[in-house]
C-alpha positions in Angstrom: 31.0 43.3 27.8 28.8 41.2 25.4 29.3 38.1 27.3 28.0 39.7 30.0 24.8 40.1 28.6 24.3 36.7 27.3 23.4 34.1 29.9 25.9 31.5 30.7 23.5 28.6 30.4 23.0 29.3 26.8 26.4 29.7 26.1 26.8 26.2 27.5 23.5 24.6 26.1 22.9 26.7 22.3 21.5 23.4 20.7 18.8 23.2 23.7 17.8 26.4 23.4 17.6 26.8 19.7 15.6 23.4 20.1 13.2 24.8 22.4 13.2 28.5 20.3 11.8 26.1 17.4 9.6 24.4 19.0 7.9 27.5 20.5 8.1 28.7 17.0 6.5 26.1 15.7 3.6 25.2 17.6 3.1 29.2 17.4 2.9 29.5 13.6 0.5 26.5 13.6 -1.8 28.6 15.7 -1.6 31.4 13.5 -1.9 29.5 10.2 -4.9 28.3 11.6 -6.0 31.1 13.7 -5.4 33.8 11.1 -9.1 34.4 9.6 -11.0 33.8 13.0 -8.8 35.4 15.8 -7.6 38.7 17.3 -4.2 39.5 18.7 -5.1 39.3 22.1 -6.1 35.8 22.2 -3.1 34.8 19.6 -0.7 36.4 21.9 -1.9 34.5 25.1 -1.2 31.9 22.9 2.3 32.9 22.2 2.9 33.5 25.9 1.5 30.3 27.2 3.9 28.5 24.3 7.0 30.5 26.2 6.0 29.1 29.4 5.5 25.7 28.3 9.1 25.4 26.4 10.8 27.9 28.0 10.3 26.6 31.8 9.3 22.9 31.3 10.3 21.4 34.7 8.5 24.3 36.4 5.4 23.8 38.2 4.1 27.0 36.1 3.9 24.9 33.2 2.4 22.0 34.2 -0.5 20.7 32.5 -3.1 21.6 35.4 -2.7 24.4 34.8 -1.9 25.2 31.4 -5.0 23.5 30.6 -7.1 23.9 33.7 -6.5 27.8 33.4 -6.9 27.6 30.0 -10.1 26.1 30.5 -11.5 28.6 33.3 -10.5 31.7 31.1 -12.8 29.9 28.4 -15.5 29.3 30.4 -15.4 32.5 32.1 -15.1 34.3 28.6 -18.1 32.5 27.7 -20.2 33.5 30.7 -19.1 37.0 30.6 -20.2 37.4 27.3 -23.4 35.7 27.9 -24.0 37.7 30.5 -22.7 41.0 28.5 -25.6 40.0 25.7 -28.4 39.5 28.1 -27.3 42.7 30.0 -27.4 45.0 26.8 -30.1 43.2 25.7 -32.4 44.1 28.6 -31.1 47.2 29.5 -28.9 49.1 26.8 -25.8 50.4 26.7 -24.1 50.5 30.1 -23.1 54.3 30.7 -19.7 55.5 30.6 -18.2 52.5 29.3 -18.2 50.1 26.3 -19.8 46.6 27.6 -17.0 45.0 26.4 -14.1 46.3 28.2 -16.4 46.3 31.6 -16.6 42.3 31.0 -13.5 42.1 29.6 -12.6 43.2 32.6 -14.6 40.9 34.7 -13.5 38.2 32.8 -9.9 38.7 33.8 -10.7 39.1 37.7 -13.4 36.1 38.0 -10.8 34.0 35.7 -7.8 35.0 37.9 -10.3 34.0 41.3 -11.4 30.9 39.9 -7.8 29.7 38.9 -5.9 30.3 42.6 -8.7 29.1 44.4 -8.0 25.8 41.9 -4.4 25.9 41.5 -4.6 26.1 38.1 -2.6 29.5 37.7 -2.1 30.7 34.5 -1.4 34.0 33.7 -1.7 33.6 29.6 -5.3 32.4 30.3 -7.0 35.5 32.1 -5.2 37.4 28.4 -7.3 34.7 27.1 -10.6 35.4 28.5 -9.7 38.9 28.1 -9.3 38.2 24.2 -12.6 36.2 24.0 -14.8 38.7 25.8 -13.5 42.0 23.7 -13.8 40.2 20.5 -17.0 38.9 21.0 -17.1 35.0 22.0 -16.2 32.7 19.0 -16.3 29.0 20.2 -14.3 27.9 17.1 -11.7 30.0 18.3 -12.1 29.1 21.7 -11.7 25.7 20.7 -8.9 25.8 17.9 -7.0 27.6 21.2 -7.4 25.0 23.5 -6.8 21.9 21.1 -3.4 24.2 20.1 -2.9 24.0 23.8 -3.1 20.4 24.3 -0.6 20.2 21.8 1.9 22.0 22.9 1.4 20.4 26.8 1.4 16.8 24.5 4.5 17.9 22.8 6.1 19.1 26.2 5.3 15.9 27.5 7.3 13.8 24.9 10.0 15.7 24.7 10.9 17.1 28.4 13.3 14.5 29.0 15.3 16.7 25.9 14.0 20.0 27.2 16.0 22.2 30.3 14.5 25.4 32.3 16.0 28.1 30.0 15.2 30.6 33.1 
């Protein structure tokens, strides 16, 4: 019964996938040692989800560098619009009614980020969480950038070490 629920390629490849479970571990506790003072969960967690696609499915087109980083990229820059935009908005005209300005670009973020990345094939769900993140938080470029560098890692260490790595799912 408890086989069962185990997957027959780990029983079969345990050293691979403890590997990989430590190099996810890894490049995630890095984040958050340097992340800690400056970040919120949200953006920390597309973080953590973006490092299980990476090392969980590394001969997957999902977690190719295009668009690890090229969606990555688009939910920053997105973020960063959106929250320009939220400023000048509230700025010139108050409040928005019925809805903090935040969670209505926050919002936005998400659906421009998601439009931007299929018409670019650069699909990657963790990086509309990350615009999401930026936007509700407030825009922090050091953040931002701490994020993305903590991205090209993990696609550099992928890179390296995929000839060692196997699809886990």
């Amino acid at each position: 019964m408890i086989l069962a629920l185990i997957d027959e390629k780990f029983l079969k490849n345990r050293k691979r996938y403890f590997l990989q479970a430590s190099l996810a571990f890894g490049a995630t506790l890095v984040i958050l040692i340097v992340l800690d003072a400056v970040a919120d969960a949200a953006v920390i967690a597309s973080f953590g989800a973006s490092s299980f696609i990476v090392l969980a499915m590394p001969h997957q087109e999902v977690s190719a560098a295009r668009r690890v980083l090229g969606g990555s990229l688009i939910g920053t820059g997105v973020a960063f619009s959106a929250d320009m935009i939220q400023k000048a908005v509230v700025s010139l005209f108050g409040k928005v009614p019925l809805v903090d300005s935040a969670i209505l670009f926050g919002a936005f973020a998400v659906g421009i980020s998601m439009l931007l990345m299929v018409v670019s094939n650069t699909e990657h769900p963790p990086a509309a969480g990350l615009a999401l993140g930026l936007v509700l938080e407030g825009f922090d470029f050091t953040v931002a950038v701490v994020t993305l560098l903590g991205l090209v890692l993990l696609t550099i260490v992928k890179r390296l070490l995929k000839k060692y790595l196997m699809d886990l799912v």
